[in-house]
C-alpha positions in Angstrom: 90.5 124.0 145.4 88.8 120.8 143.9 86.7 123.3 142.2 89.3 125.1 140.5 91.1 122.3 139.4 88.4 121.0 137.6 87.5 124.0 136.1 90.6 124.0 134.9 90.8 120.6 133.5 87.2 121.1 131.6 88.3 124.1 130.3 91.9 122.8 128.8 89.8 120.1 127.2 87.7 122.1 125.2 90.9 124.5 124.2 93.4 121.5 123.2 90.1 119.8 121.5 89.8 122.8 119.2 93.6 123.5 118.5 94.3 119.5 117.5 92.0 119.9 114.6 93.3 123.3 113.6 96.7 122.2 113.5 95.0 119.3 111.9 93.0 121.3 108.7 96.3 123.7 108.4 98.2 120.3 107.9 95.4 119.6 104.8 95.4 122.8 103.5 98.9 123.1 102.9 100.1 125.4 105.6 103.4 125.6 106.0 104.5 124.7 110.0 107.5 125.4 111.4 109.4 122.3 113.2 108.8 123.2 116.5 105.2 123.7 116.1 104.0 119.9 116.0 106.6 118.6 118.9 104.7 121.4 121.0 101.3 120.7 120.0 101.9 117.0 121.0 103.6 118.4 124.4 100.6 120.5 125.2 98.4 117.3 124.5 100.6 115.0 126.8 100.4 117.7 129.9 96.5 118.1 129.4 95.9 114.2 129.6 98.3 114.4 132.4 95.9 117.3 134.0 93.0 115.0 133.5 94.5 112.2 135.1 95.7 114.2 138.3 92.4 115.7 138.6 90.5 112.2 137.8 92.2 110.2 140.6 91.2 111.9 144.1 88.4 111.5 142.4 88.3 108.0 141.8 89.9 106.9 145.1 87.0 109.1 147.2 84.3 107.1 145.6 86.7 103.6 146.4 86.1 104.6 149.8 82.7 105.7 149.8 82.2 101.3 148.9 81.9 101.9 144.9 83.5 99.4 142.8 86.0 100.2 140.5 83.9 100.8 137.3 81.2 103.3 139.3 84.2 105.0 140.8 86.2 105.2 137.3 82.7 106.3 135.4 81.8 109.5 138.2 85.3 110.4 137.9 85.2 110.9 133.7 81.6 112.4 134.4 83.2 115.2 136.8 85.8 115.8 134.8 84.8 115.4 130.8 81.6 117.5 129.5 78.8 116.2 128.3 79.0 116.8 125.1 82.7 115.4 124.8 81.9 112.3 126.4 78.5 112.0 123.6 80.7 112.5 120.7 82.7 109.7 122.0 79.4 107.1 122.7 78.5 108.6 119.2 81.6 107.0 117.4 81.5 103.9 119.7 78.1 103.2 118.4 78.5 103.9 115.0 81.6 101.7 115.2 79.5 98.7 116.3 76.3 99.8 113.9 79.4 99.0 111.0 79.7 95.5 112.7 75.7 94.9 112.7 75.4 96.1 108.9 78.3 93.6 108.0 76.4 91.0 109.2 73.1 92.4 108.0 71.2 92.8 111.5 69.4 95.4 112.7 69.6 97.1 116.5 67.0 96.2 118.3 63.4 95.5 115.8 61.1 93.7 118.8 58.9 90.7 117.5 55.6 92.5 115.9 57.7 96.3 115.3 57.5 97.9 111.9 60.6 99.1 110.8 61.2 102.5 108.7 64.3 103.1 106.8 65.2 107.2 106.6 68.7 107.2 104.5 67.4 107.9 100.9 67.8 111.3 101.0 71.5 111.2 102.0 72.9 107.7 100.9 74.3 109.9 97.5 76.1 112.5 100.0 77.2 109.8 101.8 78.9 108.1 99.4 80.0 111.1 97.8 81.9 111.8 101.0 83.6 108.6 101.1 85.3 108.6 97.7 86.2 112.2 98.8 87.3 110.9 101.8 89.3 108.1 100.0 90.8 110.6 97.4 92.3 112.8 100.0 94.0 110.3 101.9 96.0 109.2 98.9 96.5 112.4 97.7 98.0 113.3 101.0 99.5 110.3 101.5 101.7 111.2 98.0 102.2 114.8 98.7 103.0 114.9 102.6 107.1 114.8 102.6 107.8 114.4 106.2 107.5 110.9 107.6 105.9 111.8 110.8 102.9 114.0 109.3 102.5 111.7 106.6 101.4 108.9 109.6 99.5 110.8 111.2 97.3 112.3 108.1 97.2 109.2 106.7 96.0 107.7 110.4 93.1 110.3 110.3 92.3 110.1 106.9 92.0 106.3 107.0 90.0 106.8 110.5 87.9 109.2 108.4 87.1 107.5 105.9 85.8 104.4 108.1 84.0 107.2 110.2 81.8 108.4 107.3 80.2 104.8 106.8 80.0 103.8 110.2 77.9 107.4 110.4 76.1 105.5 107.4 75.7 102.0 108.8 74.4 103.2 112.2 71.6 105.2 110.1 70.7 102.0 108.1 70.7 99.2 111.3 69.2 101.9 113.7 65.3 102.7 111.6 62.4 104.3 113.0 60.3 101.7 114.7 56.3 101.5 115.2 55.9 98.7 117.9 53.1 96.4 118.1 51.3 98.3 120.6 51.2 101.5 118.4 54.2 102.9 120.5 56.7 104.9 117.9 60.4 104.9 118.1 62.4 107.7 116.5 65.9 107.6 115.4 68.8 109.0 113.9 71.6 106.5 113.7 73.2 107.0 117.0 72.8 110.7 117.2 69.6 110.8 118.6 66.6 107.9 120.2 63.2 109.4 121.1 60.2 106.7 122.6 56.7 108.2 122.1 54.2 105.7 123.9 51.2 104.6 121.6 48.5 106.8 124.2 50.2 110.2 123.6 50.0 109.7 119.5 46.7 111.4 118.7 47.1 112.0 114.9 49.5 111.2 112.0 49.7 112.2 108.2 52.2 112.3 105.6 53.4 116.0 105.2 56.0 116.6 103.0 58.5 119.6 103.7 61.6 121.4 102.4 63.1 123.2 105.3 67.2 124.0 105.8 69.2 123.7 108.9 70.7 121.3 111.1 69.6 117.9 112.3 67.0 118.6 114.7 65.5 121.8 115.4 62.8 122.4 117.8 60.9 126.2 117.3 58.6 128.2 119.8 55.6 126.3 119.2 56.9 123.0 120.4 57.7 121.4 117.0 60.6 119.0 116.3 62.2 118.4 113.1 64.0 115.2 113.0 65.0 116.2 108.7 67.0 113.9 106.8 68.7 115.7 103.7 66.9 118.8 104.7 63.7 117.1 104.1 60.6 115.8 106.6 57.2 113.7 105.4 55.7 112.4 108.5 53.9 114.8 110.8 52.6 113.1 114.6 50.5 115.3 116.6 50.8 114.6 120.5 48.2 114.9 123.5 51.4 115.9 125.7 54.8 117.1 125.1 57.5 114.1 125.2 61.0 114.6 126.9 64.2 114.4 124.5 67.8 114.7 124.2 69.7 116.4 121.9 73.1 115.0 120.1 75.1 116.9 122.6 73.5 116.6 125.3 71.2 119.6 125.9 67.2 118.7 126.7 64.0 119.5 125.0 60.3 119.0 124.7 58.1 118.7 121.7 54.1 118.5 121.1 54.6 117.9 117.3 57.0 115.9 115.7 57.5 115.7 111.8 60.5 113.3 110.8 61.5 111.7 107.6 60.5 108.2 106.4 61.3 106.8 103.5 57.7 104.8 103.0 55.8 107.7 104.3 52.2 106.6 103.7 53.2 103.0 105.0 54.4 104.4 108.7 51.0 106.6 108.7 49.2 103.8 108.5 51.5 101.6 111.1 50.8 104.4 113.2 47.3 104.2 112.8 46.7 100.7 112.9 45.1 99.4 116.3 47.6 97.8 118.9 47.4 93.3 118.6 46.4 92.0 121.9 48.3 89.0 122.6 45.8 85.6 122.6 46.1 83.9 125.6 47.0 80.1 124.8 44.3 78.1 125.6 44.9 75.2 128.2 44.5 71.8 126.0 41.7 69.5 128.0 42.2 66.4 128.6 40.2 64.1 126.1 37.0 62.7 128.1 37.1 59.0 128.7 33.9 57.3 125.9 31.3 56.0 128.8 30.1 52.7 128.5 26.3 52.3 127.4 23.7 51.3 129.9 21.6 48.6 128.4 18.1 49.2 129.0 16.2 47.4 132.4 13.3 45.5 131.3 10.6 47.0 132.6 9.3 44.8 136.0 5.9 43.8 136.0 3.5 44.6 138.9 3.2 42.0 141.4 -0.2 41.3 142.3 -0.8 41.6 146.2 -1.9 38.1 147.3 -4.9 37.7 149.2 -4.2 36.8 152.7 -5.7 33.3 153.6 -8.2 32.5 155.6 -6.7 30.2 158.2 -8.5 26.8 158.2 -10.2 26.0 161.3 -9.4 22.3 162.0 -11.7 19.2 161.3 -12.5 17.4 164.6 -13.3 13.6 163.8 -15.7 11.7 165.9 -14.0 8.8 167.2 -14.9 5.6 165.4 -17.5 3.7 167.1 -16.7 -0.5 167.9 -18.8 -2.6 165.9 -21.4 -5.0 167.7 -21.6 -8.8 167.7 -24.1 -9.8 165.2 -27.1 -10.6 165.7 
C-alpha cells in the first residue's frame, strides 16, 4: 500500500510540474482560457501538495521512531517522495540564488590558498544578457497587456522571478570557475549545474584543443569522452590514466577517460595543469642564540723541577773530652 501511494505521489508530481508551465506559456502566448480553467489548475495544485504531505508524514514519524532527529527524518521523507531530478532543479536555483549574493559582494565559492582559477563565461555572457533585457521586456509588456488582475500577478511574479533567475544562472557561472589546485588536482565546473574533482595522479596529459561541436551541456559518447561546452564550444582537452565518476545536472551518473571543457585562458590552465605540485616548506624551528663563551687566558707554561739529590745523612762528630790542664812546672 505504501508503495502505491508513493507511486502515486511521484507520478502526480511530474504531471502537475508539466501542466503549471503549460498553462503558464498558453498565458504568454495569448491563449485565451476560460474562467474556470485557472481556479482548477490551482485546485489540482492544492490536492497534489496535499498528496505529498499525506504520503510524506508516516514517513517522517517512522524515522522519529527509529531515533532520527527531526531534520534526517524530514530529509528521507522528501527523498522517498520527490525525484531526483525535481529535488536538483530545486538545489540548482538555491545555489544560483546564493552565487547572486557572492557576485554582489565580489567573492568567489570556494578558490583554496595556492588554486588557479579559470573563468568559462565568455562565450555566453552576450546570450546571457541578451536574455535578460528579453526577459525584462516581456514582463512589462505583459504586465500592460494582461487585463485580469489575478493573471497579471502571477505573470508578473514569474516574469520578475525570471528575470532574477537568468543572472543568478550567470552569477553562479562567474563565482563558481574551474579550479587547478596547488597539488595539480583540477576542479571542473559549471555554475551550479555540474562539480567534477579529478585528482592530480589520474591527469596524464593536457593541451589546448579547440572545438565547435552542437548539443546540450554535457555530453558523454561511446568512447568515454565528456564535453563540458560552453556556447557550444570546448578548448581544453585532459587525458586520464582512469575513468573519473560524475553526475549529471539531473541526477543520472557517468564515467569519463577524456575530458575536454571550455576555458577562457586556454593556454594558461594547460600550463597550470602542467606545472609540478608546491610541496609545503616545513618551518624551521628558530635555535636558541648560543651563549659567547668566555676566553681562556693561556697557562704559562711550568718549568721542570729538578729532582733534588737526596742527602747524604751526616754521621755525627764525637769530640774527645777536654783534657784538665797540669800545675806548672
Amino acid at each position: 500500500m505504501r508503495t502505491t501511494a508513493l507511486r502515486v505521489a511521484r507520478a502526480a508530481l511530474w504531471v502537475v510540474l508539466p501542466a503549471e508551465l503549460a498553462l503558464v506559456v498558453c498565458l504568454v502566448g495569448g491563449v485565451r482560457i476560460t474562467g474556470a480553467v485557472l481556479p482548477a489548475a490551482e485546485a489540482l495544485v492544492l490536492g497534489v501538495l496535499a498528496l505529498e504531505a499525506a504520503v510524506m508524514w508516516p514517513l517522517y514519524t517512522t524515522r522519529r521512531r527509529a531515533g532520527d532527529g527531526r531534520r534526517a527524518a524530514a530529509l528521507s521523507a522528501v527523498r522517498a517522495v520527490v525525484p531526483v531530478a525535481v529535488r536538483r532543479l530545486m538545489v540548482h536555483e538555491l545555489r544560483a540564488l546564493h552565487s547572486l549574493g557572492v557576485w554582489a559582494v565580489r567573492r568567489r565559492h570556494r578558490i583554496p590558498e595556492g588554486a588557479l582559477p579559470f573563468s568559462y563565461t565568455e562565450p555566453q555572457t552576450g546570450t546571457m544578457w541578451a536574455f535578460f533585457f528579453a526577459s525584462v521586456l516581456e514582463t512589462v509588456v505583459l504586465a500592460l497587456v494582461i487585463p485580469w488582475p489575478l493573471v497579471h500577478l502571477i505573470l508578473l511574479v514569474v516574469g520578475v522571478y525570471g528575470t532574477v533567475l537568468v543572472v543568478a544562472l550567470h552569477a553562479a557561472c562567474v563565482t563558481r570557475p574551474h579550479v587547478v589546485g596547488a597539488d595539480g588536482s583540477l576542479r571542473l565546473r559549471y555554475g551550479a549545474l555540474f562539480d567534477l574533482r579529478v585528482p592530480a595522479s589520474l591527469i596524464t596529459a593536457a593541451r589546448v584543443e579547440r572545438r565547435y561541436d552542437g548539443g546540450g551541456l554535457v555530453r558523454v559518447d561511446e568512447d568515454g569522452v565528456l564535453d563540458l561546452a560552453v556556447g557550444s564550444q570546448t578548448s581544453v582537452t585532459v587525458e586520464l590514466a582512469e575513468p573519473v565518476e560524475f553526475v549529471r545536472p539531473l541526477g543520472r551518473h557517468g564515467s569519463a577517460r577524456t575530458l575536454r571543457f571550455h576555458a577562457d585562458d586556454a593556454r594558461a590552465a594547460v600550463a597550470a595543469l602542467g606545472r609540478k605540485p608546491v610541496t609545503p616548506v616545513t618551518p624551521v624551528t628558530p635555535v636558541t642564540p648560543v651563549t659567547p663563551v668566555t676566553p681562556v687566558t693561556p697557562v704559562t707554561p711550568v718549568t721542570p723541577v729538578t729532582p733534588v739529590t737526596p742527602v747524604t745523612p751526616v754521621t755525627p762528630e764525637r769530640t774527645a773530652p777536654s783534657s784538665t790542664p797540669g800545675p806548672p812546672a
